[in-house]
N, C-alpha and C positions, 0 to 999 in steps of 0.2 A: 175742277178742283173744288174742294168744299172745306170748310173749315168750322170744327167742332170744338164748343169751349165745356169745360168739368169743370165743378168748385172744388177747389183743394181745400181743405180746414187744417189748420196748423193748432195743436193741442203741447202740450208739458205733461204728457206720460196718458192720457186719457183716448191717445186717437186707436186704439183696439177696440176698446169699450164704446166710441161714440161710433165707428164702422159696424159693430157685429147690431147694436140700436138700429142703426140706416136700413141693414141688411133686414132686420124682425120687421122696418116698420114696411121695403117697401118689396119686400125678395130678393132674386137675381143673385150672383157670384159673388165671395168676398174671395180676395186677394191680400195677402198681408207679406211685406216684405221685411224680416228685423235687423236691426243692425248687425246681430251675429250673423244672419243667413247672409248678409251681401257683404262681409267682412271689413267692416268699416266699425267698431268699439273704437269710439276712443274714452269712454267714460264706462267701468265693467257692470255700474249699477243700472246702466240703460240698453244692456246690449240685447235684450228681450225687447224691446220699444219699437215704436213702426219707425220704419225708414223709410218704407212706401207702402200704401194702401192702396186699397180701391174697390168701391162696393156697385157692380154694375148691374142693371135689371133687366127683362126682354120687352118693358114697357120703354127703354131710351133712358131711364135715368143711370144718371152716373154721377160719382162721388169720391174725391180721393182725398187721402187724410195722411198727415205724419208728426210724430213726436219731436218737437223741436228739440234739439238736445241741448245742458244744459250751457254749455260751451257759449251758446249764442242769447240774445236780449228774445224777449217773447213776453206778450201781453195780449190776454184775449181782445181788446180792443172795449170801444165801447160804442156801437151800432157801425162797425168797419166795413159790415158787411150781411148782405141776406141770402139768402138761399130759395130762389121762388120756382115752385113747382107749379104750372101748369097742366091742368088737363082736360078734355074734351066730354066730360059727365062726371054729373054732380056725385053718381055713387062712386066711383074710382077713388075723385078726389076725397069724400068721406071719410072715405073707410083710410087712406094714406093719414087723414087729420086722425083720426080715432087713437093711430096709434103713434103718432109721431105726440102729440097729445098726451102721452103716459109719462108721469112725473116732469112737465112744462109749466111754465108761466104762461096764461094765457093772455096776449096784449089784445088781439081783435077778436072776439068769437066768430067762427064760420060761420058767415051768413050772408045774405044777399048787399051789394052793395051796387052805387051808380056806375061803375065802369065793369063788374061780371054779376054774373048770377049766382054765385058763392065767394068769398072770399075771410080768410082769415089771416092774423100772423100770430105765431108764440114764441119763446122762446124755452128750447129744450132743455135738457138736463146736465148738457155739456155746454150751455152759452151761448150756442148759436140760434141767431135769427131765422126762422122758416115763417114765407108767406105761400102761402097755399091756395089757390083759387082753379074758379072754369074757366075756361078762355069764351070771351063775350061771343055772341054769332056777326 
């Protein structure tokens, strides 16, 4: 048996927009599930909003997201959480910074550090933390 873990990100009306981003920056399938489609409205101004997501790639990454609705407490938090991608060469990982990178805060620039050979973190355009690095040899 094996056991596979996904980041969920939990957003207030944004998790379409931060999924179809994931999808541009890294490929792979989006999935979006709205609360009209799975019949659960109970507020009529969010019933277009995800209920469930998920942006999955043929590289292994995976990514699920939903609209908290407003019924419930929700706060992006404040460093709650990171999101680290790993990868096995420096161009893959690049080219994922380049464009995860598009309208970010950059905290660490990609570049060499003492525990990998690349390593960066920013933070996107939706709040969330992304550390991005090579996995060391």
């Amino acid at each position: 048996m094996s056991v596979k873990t996904t980041t969920h990100l939990n957003f207030r009306g944004d998790a379409r927009a931060a999924l179809g981003f994931y999808q541009s920056a890294f490929g792979g399938d989006l999935v979006v599930i709205t609360y009209r489609d799975a019949g659960a409205v109970q507020e009529p101004s969010e019933a277009d909003q995800v209920m469930w997501g998920q942006v999955t790639a043929g590289n292994g990454l995976s990514v699920m997201a939903y609209d908290v609705p407003s019924s419930l407490p929700w706060s992006p938090g404040e460093n709650a959480f990171f999101v680290s991608v790993r990868g096995d060469g420096a161009e893959e990982v690049t080219e994922y910074w380049k464009r995860l990178s598009e309208g970010s805060t950059i905290v660490q620039p990609l570049g060499p550090a003492q525990w990998a050979p690349l390593y960066g973190m920013l933070k996107d355009r939706f709040g969330v933390t992304w550390v991005v690095d090579v996995s060391a040899a």
